[in-house]
C-alpha positions in Angstrom: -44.2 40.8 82.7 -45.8 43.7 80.6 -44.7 47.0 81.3 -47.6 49.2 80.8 -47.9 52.3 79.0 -49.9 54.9 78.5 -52.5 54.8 75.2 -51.2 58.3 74.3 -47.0 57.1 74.6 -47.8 53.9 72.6 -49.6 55.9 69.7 -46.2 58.9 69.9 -44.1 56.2 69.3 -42.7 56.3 66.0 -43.8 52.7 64.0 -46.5 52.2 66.7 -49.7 53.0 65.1 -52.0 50.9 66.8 -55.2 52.0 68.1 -55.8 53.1 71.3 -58.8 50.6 71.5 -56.5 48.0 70.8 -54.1 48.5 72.9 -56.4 48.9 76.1 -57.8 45.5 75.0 -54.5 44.0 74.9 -55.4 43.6 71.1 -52.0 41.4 69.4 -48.8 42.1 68.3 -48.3 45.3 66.1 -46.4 44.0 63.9 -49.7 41.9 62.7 -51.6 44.2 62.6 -52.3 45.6 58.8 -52.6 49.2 59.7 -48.9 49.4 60.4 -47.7 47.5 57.8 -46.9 51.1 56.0 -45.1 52.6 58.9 -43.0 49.3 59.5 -42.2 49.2 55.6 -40.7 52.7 55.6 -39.0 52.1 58.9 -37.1 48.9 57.7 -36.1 50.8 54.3 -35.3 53.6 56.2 -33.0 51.8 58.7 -31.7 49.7 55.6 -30.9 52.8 53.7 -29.2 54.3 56.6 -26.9 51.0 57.0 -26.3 50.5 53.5 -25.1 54.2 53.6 -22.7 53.6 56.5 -21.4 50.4 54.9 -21.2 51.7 51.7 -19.5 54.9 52.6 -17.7 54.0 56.1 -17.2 50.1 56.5 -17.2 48.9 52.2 -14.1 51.2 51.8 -12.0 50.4 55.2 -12.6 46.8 54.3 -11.7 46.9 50.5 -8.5 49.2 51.8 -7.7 46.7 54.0 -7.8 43.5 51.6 -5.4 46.4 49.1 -3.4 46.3 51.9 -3.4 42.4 52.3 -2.8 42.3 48.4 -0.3 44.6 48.6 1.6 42.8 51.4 0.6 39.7 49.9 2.1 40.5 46.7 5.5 41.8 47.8 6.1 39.2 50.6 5.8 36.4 47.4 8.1 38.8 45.4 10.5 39.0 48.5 10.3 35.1 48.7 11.2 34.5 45.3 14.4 36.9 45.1 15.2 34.9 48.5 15.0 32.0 46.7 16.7 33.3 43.7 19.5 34.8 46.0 19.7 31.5 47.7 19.8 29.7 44.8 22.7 31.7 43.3 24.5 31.5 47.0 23.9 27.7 46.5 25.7 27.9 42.6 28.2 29.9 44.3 29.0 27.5 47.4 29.5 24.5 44.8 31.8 26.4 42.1 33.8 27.6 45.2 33.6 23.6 46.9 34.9 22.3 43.1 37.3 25.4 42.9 38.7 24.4 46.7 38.7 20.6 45.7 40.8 21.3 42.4 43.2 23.7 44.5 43.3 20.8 46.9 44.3 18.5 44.1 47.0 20.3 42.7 48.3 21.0 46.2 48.4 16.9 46.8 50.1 16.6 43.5 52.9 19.6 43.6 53.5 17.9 47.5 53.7 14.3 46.0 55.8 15.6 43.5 57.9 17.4 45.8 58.3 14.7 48.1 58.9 12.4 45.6 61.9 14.5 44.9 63.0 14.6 47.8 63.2 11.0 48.1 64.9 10.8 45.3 67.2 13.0 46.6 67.4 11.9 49.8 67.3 8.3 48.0 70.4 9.2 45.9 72.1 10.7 48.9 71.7 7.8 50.9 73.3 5.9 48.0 76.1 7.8 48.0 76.9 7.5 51.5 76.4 4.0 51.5 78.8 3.5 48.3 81.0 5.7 50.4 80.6 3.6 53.6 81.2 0.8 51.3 84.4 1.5 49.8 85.4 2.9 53.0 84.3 -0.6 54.9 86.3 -2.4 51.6 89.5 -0.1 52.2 89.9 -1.1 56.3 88.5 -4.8 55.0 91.5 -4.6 52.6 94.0 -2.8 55.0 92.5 -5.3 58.1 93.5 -8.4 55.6 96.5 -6.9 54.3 97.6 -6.7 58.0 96.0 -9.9 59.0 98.3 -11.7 55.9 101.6 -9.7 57.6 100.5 -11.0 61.1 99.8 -14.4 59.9 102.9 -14.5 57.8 105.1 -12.8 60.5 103.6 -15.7 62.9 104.1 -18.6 60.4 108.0 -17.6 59.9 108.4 -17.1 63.0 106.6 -20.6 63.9 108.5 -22.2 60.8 111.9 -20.7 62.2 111.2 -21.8 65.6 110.0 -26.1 64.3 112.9 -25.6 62.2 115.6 -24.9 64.9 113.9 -27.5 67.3 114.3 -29.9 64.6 117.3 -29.3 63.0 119.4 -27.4 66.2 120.8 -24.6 63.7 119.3 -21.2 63.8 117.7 -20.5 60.8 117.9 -17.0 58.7 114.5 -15.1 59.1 114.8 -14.1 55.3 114.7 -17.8 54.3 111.9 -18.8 56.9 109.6 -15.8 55.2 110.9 -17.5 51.7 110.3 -20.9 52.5 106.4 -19.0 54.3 106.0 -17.8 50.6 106.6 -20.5 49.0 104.0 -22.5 51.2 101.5 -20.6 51.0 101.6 -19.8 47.2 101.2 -23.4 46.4 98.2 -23.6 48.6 
């Protein structure tokens, strides 16, 4: 719908310079019309000197403060970033000359407990020998005394035994000196 207006409001308003003819006859758009061509010129340069003035001197230097501020942050977040990455990287150097540091330790710790325990083997080894050469001779002395008194008890037996066939045999009692003798004898030719 069209609002309607006075003739006298529409010619007041600012960039509205039709005629009042016109505008009773319904008479086109005013921005057509080549009367107020002028009026809407200076209007248009007017508002775009007014918003070049508020960009230039309001909005231009919030934005270009903000985008220095971007920058800024920009520029020290990538410095930040790269002495992380440097620290890291020197962390990282660290970690590996402490890993081959802990792995020689670790070495040498193998080898002094290999060599010790080798020693102590040896030890233990040499002391083992000893007790066993002890336990040998020890076992050869009661093998020794065991046969010397095995000999006597089997010697002892055989002159009495020889003493005993020879008084069956022969009736006479026989002297135990000369049974043992005769024992001797015996058993040296054997």
């Amino acid at each position: 719908m069209r609002r309607w207006l006075p003739p006298a409001t529409m010619l007041a308003l600012p960039g509205f310079s039709m005629t009042a003819a016109a505008a009773e006859n319904g008479g086109g758009l005013p921005q057509l019309d080549m009367t107020s061509y002028p009026s809407q010129v200076f209007w248009v340069l007017l508002v775009f000197l007014v918003l070049l003035l508020v960009m230039w001197r309001v909005a231009l230097p919030r934005v270009s403060e903000t985008l220095d501020k971007r920058d800024r942050k920009l520029t020290a977040d990538l410095e930040q970033a790269e002495n992380l990455r440097r620290d890291a990287r020197d962390l990282e150097e660290k970690v590996r000359e402490t890993l081959v540091q802990a792995q020689q330790e670790a070495q040498e710790i193998l080898r002094l407990a290999a060599e010790e325990i080798a020693a102590e083997r040896a030890g233990k080894l040499g002391l083992f020998e000893e007790e066993a050469a002890r336990l040998a001779a020890d076992a050869e002395k009661r093998i020794g005394a065991a046969r010397q008194k095995a000999l006597a008890e089997i010697r002892a037996a055989a002159t009495e035994t020889a003493a005993d066939i020879v008084e069956k045999f022969s009736g006479g009692a026989v002297d135990a000196k000369e049974a043992g003798a005769a024992v001797d004898a015996a058993a040296g030719n054997a």
